[in-house]
C-alpha positions in Angstrom: 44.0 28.9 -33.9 40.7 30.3 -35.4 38.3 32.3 -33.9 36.0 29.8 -34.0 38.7 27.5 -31.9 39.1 29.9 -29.9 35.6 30.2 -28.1 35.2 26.6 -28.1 37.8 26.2 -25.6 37.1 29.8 -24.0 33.5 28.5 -23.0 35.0 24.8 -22.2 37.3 25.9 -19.5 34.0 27.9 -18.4 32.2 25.1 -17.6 34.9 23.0 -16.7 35.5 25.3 -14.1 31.9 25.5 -13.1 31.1 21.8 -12.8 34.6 20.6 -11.0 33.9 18.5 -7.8 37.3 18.0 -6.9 39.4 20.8 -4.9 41.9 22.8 -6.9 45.3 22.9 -5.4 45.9 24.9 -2.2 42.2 25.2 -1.7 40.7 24.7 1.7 38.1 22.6 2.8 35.5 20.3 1.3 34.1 20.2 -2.4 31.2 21.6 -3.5 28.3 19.5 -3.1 26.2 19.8 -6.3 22.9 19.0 -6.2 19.5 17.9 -8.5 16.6 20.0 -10.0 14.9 18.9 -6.5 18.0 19.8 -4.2 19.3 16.3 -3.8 23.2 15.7 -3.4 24.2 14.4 -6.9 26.8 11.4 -6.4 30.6 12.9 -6.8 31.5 13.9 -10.4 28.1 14.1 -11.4 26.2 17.6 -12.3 22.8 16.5 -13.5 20.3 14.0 -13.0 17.6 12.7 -14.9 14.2 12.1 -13.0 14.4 11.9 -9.5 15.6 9.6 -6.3 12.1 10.9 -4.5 9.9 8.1 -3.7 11.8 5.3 -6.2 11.9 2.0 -5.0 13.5 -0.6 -7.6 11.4 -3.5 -8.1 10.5 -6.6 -10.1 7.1 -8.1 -9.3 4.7 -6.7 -6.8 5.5 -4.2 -4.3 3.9 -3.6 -0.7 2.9 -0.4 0.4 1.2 1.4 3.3 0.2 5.0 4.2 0.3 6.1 7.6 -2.8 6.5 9.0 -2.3 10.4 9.5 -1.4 10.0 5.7 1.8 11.4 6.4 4.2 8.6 5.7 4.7 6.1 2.5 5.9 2.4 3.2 7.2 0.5 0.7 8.7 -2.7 0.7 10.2 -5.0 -2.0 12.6 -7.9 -0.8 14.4 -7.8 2.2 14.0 -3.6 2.0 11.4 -1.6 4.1 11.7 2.2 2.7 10.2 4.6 4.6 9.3 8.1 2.9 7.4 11.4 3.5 4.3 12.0 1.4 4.6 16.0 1.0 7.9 16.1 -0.3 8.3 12.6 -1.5 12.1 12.0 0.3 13.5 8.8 2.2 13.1 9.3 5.7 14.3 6.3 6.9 15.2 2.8 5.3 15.2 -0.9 7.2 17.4 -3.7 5.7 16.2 -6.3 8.4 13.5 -8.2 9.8 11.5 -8.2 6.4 11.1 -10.4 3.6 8.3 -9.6 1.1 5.5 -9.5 3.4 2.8 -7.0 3.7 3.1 -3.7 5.4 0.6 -2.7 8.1 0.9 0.7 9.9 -0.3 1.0 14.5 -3.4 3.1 14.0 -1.4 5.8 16.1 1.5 5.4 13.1 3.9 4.7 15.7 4.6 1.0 14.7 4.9 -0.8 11.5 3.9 -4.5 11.2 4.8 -6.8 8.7 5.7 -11.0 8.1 9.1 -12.2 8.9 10.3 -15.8 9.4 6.9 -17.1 10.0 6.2 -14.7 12.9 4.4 -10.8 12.7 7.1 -8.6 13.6 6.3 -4.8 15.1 9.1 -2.1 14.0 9.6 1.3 15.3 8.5 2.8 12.6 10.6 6.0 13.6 13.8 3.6 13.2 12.9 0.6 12.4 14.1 -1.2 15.2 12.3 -4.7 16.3 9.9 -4.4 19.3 8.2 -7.4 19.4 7.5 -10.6 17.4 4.2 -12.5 17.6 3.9 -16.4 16.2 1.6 -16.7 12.8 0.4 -18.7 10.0 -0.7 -16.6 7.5 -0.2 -13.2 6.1 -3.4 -11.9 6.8 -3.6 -9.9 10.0 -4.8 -6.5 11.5 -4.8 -3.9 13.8 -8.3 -3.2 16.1 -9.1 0.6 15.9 -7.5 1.2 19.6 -4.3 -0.8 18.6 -4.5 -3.0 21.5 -5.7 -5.8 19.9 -4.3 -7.9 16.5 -6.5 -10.6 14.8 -4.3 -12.7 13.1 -5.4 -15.7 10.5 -4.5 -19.3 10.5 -4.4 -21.6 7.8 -7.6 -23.7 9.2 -9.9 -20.3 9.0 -9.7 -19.4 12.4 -8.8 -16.5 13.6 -6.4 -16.0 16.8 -6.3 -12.5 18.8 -3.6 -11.3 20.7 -2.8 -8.6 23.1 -0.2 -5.9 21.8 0.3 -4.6 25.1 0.7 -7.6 27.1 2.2 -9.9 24.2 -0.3 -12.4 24.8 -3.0 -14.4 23.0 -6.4 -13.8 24.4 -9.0 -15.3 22.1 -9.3 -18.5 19.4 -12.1 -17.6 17.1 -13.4 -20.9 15.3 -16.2 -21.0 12.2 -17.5 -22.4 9.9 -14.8 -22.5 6.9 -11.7 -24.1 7.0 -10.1 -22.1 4.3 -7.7 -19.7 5.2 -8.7 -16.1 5.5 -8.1 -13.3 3.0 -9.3 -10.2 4.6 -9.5 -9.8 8.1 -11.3 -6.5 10.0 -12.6 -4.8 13.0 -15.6 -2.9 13.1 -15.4 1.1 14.2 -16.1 0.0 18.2 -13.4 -2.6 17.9 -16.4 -5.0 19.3 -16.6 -7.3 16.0 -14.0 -9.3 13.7 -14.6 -9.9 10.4 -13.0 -12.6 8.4 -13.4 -13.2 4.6 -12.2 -16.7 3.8 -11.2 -18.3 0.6 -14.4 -20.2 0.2 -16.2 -16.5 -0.1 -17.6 -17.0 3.3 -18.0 -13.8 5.7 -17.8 -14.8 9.0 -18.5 -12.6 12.2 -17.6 -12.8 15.8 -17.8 -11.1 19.6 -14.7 -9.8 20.4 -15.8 -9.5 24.0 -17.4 -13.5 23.9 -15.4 -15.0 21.3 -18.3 -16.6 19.9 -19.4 -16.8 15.9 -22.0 -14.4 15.5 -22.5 -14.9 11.8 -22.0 -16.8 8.8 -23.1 -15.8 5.2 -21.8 -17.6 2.1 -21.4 -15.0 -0.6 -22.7 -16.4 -3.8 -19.8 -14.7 -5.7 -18.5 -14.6 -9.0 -15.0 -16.2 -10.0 -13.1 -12.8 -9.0 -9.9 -11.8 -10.0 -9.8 -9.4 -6.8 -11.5 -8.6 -4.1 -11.2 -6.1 -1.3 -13.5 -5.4 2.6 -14.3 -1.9 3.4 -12.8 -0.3 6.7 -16.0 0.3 7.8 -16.6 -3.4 7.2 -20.3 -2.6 5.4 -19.3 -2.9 1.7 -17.1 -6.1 0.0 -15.8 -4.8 -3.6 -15.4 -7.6 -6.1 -13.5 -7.3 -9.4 -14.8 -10.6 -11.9 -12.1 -12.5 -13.3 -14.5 -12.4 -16.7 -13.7 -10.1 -19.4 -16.4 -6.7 -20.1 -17.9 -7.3 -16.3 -18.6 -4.6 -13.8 -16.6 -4.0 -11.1 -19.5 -5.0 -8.1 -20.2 -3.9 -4.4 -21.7 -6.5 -2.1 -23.6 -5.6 0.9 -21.9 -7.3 3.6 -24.7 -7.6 6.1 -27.0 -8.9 3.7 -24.8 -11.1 1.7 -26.3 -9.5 -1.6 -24.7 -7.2 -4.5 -25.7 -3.6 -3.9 -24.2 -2.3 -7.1 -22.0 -2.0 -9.8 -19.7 0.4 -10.8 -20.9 2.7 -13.7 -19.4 3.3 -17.5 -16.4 2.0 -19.8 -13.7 2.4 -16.9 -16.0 0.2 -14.6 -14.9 -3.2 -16.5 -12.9 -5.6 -15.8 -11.0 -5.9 -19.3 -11.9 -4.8 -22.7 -9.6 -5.7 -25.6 -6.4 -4.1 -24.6 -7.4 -2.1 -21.8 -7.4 -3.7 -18.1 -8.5 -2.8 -14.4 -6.4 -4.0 -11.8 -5.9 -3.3 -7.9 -8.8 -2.8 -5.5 -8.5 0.3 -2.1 -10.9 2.1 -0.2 -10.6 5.5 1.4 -10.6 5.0 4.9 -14.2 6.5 5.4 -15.2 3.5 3.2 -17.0 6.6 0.7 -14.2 5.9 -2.5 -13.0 3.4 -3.7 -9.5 3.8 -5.8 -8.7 1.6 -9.6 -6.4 1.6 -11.8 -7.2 1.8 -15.8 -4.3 0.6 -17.5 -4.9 1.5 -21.5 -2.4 -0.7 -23.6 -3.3 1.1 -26.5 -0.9 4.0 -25.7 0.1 2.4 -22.1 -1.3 5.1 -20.3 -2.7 4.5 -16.8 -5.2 6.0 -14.4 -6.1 6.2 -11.0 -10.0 6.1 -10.6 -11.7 7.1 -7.7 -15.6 6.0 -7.3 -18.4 6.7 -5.2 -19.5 3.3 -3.3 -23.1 5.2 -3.3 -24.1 5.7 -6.4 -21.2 3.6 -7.8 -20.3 6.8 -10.4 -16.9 7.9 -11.5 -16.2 11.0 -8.9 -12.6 11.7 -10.2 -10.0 10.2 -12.5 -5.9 11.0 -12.5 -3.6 10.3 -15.1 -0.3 8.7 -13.5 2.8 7.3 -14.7 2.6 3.5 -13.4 -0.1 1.0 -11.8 -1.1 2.0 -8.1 -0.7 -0.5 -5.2 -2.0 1.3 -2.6 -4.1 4.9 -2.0 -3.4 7.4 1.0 -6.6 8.6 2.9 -8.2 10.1 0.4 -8.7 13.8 2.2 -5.7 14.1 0.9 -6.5 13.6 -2.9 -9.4 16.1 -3.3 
């Protein structure tokens, strides 16, 4: 055997010994549990991994997410999977293989529940173990928590808008307007004393959570939109135009008018092969979040804009499009 041989195999039974998981004869207890780059358990017989198991969620299609209201927790849900994940270090906390099927994700404004669609019903999980605490009849998808929590608005297919009691599991108000179209953003204002309901004709429809009556009815004279997306402070309706080289708008909600456009090349809807898609507000309703998907070199960005003055405040590169943004306190 060469010299040469003989190093080869010195520094392979080195690292044979190094990366063994199984227990060498006579040994005592368990085998070594190796773990990642991040200090994740690798799976047995492994000793690297590529990338990470931190906040991965495999997927084909669309994906829902939520942020805690605290901005402590990630939801994420895709199929019949809720995954439930911790925002500073980016692990699975918890994960919830019942009770869900697509639907979107809605976090209590306390964090302690998570709401979502299941079997044509809203269903409210712990959302410390996921375990089913109640389940309230629905129509549609589009429901949502008053500021207190004590109170859900939930759409129905004919436009109106039913509210129910989450403390005493009981319906308390049928809210009837002018649009029969079913509703594709629902809201309370800050004093939980107002609903507002944006229907599928573009009709913004206001009512007395205290009466039950219709308020207010404005018919937004908008443009065919590819996206749209209501404030939380229910002041400002962002519109993204299904039209190639348009603006990204903001509509004035009490007025029924367009207050502004979003400003420079990242602002537009589509321009050759680059594309906005996906529409958030922070929660103070001062930033709104976009992606800028660039097929050119497929990189993608995560825009944030001033609803004032409609200017670019920050941009950060990311690896994939964003569905959802955490309260934005977080971000700067």
């Amino acid at each position: 055997m060469s010299w040469f041989h003989a190093v080869i195999a010195l520094f392979s039974c080195f690292f044979i010994s190094l990366f063994a998981q199984g227990e060498e004869p006579g040994s005592k207890g368990p085998a070594p549990i190796h773990t990642d780059l991040y200090g994740d358990p690798l799976p047995p017989g492994a000793v690297a991994r590529m990338g990470t198991i931190r906040l991965r969620h495999e997927y084909q299609g669309n994906m829902a997410t939520a942020f805690s209201p605290d901005g402590k927790i990630l939801a994420s849900g895709v199929h019949d999977t809720i995954r439930r994940w911790s925002t500073s270090t980016g692990k699975l906390i918890l994960q919830i293989k019942a009770n869900y099927d697509d639907g979107p994700l809605v976090f209590s404004p306390d964090s302690k529940w998570l709401a979502t669609t299941f079997e044509q019903s809203i269903v409210f999980l712990d959302a410390s173990n996921g375990q089913l605490i109640k389940r309230i009849p629905a129509q549609s998808m589009t429901f949502a928590f008053s500021p207190n929590g004590e109170t859900l608005a939930v759409s129905s297919k004919d436009g109106s808008v039913f509210l129910w009691n989450t403390k005493r599991d009981k319906q308390t108000s049928h809210l009837v307007g002018e649009s029969k179209r079913p509703a594709l953003h629902l809201g309370f204002s800050k004093d939980g004393k107002t609903v507002i309901s944006l229907t599928r004709d573009n009709k913004l429809s206001r009512w007395g959570v205290a009466t039950g009556k219709l308020e207010k009815t404005i018919s937004m004279k908008l443009p065919d939109w590819r996206e749209v997306d209501l404030s939380p402070d229910m002041k400002t309706l962002a519109v993204m135009p299904t039209a190639a080289m348009q603006p990204i708008q903001l509509w004035d909600v009490d007025k029924g008018e367009r207050r502004l456009d979003l400003q420079g090349d990242k602002a537009v809807t589509s321009r050759g092969l680059t594309i906005n898609s996906g529409l958030t507000f922070s929660w103070d309703s001062q930033s709104l979040a976009t992606n800028w998907y660039d097929n050119r070199d497929f990189k993608v960005s995560l825009c944030l804009w001033d609803t004032a003055s409609g200017k670019l405040r920050r941009e950060f590169p990311v690896g994939r499009r964003i569905a959802d943004s955490r309260p934005m306190g977080s971000l700067f």
